[in-house]
N, CA, C and O of each residue as an XYZ file, in Angstrom:
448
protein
N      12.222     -3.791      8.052
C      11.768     -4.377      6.818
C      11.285     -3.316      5.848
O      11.494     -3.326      4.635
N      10.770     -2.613      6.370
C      10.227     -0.986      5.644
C      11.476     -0.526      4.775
O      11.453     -0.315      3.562
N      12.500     -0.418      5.569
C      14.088     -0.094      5.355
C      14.314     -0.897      3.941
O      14.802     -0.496      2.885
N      14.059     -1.510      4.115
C      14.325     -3.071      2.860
C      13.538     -2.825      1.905
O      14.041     -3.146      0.829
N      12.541     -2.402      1.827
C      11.578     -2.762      0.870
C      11.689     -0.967      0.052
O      11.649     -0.733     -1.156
N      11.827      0.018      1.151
C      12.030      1.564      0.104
C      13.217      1.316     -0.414
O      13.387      1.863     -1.503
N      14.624      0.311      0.213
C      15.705      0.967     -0.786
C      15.440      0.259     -2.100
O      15.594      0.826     -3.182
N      14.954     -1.255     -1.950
C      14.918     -2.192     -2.926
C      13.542     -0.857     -4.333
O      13.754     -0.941     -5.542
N      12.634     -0.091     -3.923
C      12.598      0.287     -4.843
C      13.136      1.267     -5.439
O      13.175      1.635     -6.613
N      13.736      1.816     -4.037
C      14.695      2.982     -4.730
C      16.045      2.530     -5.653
O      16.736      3.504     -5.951
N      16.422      1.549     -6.034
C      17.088      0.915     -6.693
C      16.609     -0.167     -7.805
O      17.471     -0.817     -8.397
N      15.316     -0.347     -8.069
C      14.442     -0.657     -8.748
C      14.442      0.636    -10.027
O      14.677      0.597    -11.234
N      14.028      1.828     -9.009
C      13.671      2.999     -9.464
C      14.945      3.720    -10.202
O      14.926      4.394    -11.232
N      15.971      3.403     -9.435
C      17.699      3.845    -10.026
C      17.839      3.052    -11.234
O      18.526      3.359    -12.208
N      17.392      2.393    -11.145
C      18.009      1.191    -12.450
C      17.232      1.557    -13.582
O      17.882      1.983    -14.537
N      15.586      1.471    -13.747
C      14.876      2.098    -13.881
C      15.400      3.886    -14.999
O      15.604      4.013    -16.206
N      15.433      4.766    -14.028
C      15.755      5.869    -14.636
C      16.903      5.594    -15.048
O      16.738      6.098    -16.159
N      18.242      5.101    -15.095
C      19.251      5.158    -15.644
C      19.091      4.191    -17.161
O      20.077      4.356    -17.879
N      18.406      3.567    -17.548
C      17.998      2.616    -18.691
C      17.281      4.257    -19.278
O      17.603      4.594    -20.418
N      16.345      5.199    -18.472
C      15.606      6.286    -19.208
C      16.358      6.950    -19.808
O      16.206      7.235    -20.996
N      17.449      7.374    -18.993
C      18.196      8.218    -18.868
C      19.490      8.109    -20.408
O      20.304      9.012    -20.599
N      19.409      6.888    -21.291
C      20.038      6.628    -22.309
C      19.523      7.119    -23.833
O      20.109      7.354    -24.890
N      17.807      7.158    -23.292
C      16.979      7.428    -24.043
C      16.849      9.259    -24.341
O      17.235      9.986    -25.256
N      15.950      9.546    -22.787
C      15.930     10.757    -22.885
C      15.642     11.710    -21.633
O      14.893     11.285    -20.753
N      16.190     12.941    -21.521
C      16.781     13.416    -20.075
C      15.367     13.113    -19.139
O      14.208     13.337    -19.489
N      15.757     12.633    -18.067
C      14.411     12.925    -17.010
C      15.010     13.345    -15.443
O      15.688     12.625    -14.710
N      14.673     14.336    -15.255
C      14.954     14.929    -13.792
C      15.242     13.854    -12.698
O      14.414     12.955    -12.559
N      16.328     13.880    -11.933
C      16.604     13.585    -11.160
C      15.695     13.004     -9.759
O      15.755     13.910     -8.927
N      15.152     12.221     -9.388
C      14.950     12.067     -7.717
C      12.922     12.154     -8.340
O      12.113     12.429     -7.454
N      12.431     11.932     -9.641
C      11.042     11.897     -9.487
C      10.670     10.421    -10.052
O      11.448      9.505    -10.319
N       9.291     10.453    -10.155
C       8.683      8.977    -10.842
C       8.299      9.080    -12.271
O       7.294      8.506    -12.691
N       9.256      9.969    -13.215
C       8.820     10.201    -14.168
C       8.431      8.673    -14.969
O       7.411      8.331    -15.566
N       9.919      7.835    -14.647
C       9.713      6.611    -15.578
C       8.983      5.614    -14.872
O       9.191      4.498    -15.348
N       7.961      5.625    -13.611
C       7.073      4.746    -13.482
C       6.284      4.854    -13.816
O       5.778      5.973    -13.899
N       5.557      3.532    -14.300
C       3.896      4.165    -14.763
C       3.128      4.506    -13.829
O       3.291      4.080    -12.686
N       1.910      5.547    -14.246
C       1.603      6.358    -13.350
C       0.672      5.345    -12.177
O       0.702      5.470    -10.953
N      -0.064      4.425    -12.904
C      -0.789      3.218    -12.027
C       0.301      2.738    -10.957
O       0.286      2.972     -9.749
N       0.857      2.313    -11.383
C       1.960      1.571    -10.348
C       2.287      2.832     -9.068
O       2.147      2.747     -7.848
N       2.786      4.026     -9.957
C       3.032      5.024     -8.928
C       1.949      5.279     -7.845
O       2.337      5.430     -6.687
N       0.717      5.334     -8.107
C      -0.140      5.172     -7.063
C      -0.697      4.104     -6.674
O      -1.778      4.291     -6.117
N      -0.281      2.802     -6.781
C      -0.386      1.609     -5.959
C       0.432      1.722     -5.029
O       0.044      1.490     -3.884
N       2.230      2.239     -5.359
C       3.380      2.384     -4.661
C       3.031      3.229     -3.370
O       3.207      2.961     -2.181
N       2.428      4.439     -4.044
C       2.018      5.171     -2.641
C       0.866      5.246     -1.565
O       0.753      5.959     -0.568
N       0.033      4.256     -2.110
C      -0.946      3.906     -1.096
C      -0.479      2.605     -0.394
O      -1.089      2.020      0.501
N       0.748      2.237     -0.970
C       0.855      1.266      0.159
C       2.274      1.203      0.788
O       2.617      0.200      1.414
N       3.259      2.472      0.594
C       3.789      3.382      1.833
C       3.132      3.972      2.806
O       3.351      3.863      4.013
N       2.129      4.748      2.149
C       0.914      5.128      3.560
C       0.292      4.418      4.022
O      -0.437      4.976      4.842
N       0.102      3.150      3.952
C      -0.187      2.167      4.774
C       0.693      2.028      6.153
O       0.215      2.195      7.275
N       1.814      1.755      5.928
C       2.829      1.747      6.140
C       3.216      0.077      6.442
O       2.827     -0.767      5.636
N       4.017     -0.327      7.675
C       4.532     -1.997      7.164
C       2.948     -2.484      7.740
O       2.245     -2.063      8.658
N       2.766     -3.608      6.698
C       2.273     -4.392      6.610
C       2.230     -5.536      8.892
O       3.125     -6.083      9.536
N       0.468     -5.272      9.227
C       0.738     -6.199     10.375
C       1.609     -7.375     10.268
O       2.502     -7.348     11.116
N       1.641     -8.674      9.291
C       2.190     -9.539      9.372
C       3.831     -9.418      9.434
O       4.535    -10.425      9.505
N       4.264     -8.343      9.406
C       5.479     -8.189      9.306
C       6.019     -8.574     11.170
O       6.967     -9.306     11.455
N       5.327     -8.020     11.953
C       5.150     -7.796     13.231
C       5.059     -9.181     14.083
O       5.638     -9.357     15.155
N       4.093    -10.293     13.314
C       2.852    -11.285     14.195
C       4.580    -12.479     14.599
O       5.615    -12.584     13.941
N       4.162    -13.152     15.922
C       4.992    -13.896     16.297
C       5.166    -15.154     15.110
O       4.438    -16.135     14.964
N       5.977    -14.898     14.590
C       6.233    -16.034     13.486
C       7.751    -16.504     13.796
O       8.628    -15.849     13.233
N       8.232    -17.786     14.803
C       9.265    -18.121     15.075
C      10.143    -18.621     13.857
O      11.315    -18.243     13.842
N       9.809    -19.224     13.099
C      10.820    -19.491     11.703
C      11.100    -18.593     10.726
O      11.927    -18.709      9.822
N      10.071    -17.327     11.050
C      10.329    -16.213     10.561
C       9.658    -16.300      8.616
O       9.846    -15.490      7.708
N       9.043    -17.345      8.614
C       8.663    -17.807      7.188
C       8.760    -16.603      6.395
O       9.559    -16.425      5.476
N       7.569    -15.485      6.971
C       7.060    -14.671      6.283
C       8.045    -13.253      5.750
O       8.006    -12.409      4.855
N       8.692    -13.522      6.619
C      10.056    -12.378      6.501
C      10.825    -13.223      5.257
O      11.176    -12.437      4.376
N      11.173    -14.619      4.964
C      11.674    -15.339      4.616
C      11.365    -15.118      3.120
O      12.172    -15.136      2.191
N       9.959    -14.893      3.073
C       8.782    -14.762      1.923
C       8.995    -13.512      1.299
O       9.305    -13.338      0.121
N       8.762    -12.436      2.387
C       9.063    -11.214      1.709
C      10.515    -10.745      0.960
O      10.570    -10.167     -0.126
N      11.561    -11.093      1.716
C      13.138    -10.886      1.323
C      13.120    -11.846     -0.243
O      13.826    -11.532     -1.202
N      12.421    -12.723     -0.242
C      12.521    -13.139     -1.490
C      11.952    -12.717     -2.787
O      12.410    -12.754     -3.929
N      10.767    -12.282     -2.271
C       9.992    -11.662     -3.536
C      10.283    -10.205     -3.551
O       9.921     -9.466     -4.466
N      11.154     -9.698     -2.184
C      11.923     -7.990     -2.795
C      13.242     -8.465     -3.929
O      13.668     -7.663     -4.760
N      13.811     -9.952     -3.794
C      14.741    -10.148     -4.590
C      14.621     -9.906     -5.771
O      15.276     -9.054     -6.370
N      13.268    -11.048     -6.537
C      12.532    -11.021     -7.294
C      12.326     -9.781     -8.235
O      12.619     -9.484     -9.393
N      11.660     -9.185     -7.140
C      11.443     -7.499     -7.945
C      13.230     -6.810     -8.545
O      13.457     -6.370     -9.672
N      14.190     -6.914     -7.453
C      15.648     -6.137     -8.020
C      15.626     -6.781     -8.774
O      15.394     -6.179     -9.822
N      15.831     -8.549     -9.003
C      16.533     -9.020    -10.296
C      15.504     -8.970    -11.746
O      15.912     -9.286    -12.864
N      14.039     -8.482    -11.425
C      13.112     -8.113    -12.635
C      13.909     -6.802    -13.211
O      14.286     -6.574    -14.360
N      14.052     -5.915    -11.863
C      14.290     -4.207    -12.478
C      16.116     -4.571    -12.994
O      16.626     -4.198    -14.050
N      16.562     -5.096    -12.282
C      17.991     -5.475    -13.207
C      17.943     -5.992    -14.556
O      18.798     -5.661    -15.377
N      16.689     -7.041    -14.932
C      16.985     -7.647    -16.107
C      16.711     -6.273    -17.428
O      17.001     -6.310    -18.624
N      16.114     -5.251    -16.691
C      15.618     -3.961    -17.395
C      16.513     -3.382    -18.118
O      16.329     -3.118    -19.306
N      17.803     -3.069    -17.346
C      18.731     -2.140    -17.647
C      19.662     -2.544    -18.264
O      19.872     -3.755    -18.328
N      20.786     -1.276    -19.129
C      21.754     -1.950    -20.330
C      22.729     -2.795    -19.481
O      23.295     -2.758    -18.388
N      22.596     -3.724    -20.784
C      23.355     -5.020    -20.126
C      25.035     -4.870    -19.635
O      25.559     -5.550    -18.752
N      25.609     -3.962    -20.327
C      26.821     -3.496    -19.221
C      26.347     -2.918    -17.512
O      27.009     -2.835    -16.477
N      25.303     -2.684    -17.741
C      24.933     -2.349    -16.088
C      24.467     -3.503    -14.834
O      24.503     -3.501    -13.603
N      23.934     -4.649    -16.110
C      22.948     -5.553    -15.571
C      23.848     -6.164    -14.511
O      23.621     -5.785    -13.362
N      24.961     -7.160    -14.713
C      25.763     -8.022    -13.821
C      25.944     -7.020    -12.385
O      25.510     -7.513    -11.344
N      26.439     -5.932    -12.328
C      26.930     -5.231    -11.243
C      25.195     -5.277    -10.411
O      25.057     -6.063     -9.474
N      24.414     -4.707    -10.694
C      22.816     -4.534    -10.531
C      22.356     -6.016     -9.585
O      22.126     -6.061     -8.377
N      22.322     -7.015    -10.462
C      22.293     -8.302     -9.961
C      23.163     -8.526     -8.568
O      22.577     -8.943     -7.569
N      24.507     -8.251     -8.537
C      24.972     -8.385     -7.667
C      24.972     -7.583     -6.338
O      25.340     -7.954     -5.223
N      24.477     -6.417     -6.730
C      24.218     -5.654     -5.679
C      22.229     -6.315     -4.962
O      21.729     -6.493     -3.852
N      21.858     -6.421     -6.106
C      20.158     -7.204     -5.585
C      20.678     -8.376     -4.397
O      20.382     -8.348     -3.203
N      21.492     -9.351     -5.060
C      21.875    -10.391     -4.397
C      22.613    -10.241     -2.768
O      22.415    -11.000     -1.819
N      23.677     -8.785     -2.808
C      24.058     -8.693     -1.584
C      22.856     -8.318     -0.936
O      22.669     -8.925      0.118
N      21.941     -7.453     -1.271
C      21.662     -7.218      0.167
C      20.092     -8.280      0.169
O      19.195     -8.165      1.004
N      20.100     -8.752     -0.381
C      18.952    -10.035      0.170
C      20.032    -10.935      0.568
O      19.275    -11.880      0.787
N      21.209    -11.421      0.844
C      22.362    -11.781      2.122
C      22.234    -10.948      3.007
O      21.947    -11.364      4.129
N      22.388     -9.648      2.808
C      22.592     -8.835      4.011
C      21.571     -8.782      5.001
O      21.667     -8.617      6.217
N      20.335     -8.991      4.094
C      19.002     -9.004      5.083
C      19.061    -10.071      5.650
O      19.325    -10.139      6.850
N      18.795    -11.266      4.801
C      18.575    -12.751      5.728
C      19.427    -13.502      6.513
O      19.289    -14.588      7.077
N      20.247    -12.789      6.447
C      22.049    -13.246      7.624
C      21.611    -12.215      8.899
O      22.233    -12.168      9.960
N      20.532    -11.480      8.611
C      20.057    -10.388      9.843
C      18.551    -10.898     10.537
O      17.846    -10.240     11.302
N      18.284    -12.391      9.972
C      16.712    -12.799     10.443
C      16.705    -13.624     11.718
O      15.693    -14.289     11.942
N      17.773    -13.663     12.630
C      17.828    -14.374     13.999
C      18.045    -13.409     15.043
O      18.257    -13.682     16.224
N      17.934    -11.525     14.199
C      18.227    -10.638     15.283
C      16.995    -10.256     15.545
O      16.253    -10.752     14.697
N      16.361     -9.555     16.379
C      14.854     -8.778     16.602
C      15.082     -8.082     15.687
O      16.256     -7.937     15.346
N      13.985     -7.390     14.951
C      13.775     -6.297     13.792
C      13.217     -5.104     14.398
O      12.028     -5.297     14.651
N      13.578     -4.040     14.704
C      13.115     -2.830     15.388
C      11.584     -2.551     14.850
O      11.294     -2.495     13.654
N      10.782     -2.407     15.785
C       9.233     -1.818     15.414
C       9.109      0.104     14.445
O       9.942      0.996     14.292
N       8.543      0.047     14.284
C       8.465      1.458     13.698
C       7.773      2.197     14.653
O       7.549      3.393     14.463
């Protein structure tokens, strides 16, 4: 789920700098275009690392159910961001892999 949640911002973050990137040059692979608040909310709660409830015996899996949705949420916010020739492809890539995840919620999820 960790897996899920860095690419979803690393593609948050792609979408993100490439909308910057029309404007004006910003280096490759940093957080120039996040705000700096967010950037350190982001990283105090990677060093957390996953969240217990991710873990707790939850047989319907609700909470996994919960999270895959509101990582959706976030891609199709950072999609609605970017130039609209980019947006449709963006969307659709948000959309595969919240399929790809929840077509994967009847397998065990590896512990970290």
């Amino acid at each position: 789920m960790a897996t899920l949640t860095r690419i979803l911002c690393a593609c948050a973050l792609a979408g993100a700098a490439t909308s910057a990137s029309a404007q004006a040059p910003v280096q490759a692979g940093t957080d120039a275009t996040v705000n700096p608040t967010v950037a350190r909310q982001q990283a105090q709660e990677i060093a957390r690392g996953d969240p217990p409830r991710w873990y707790r015996d939850d047989p319907a899996q609700q909470t996994l159910r919960k999270e895959l949705g509101a990582a959706l949420q976030e891609a199709q916010n950072a999609c609605r961001k970017v130039p609209a020739a980019e947006r449709k492809s963006c969307m659709a890539e948000a959309r595969a892999t919240w399929q790809r995840e929840t077509a994967q919620l009847g397998k065990p999820m590896p512990r970290q």
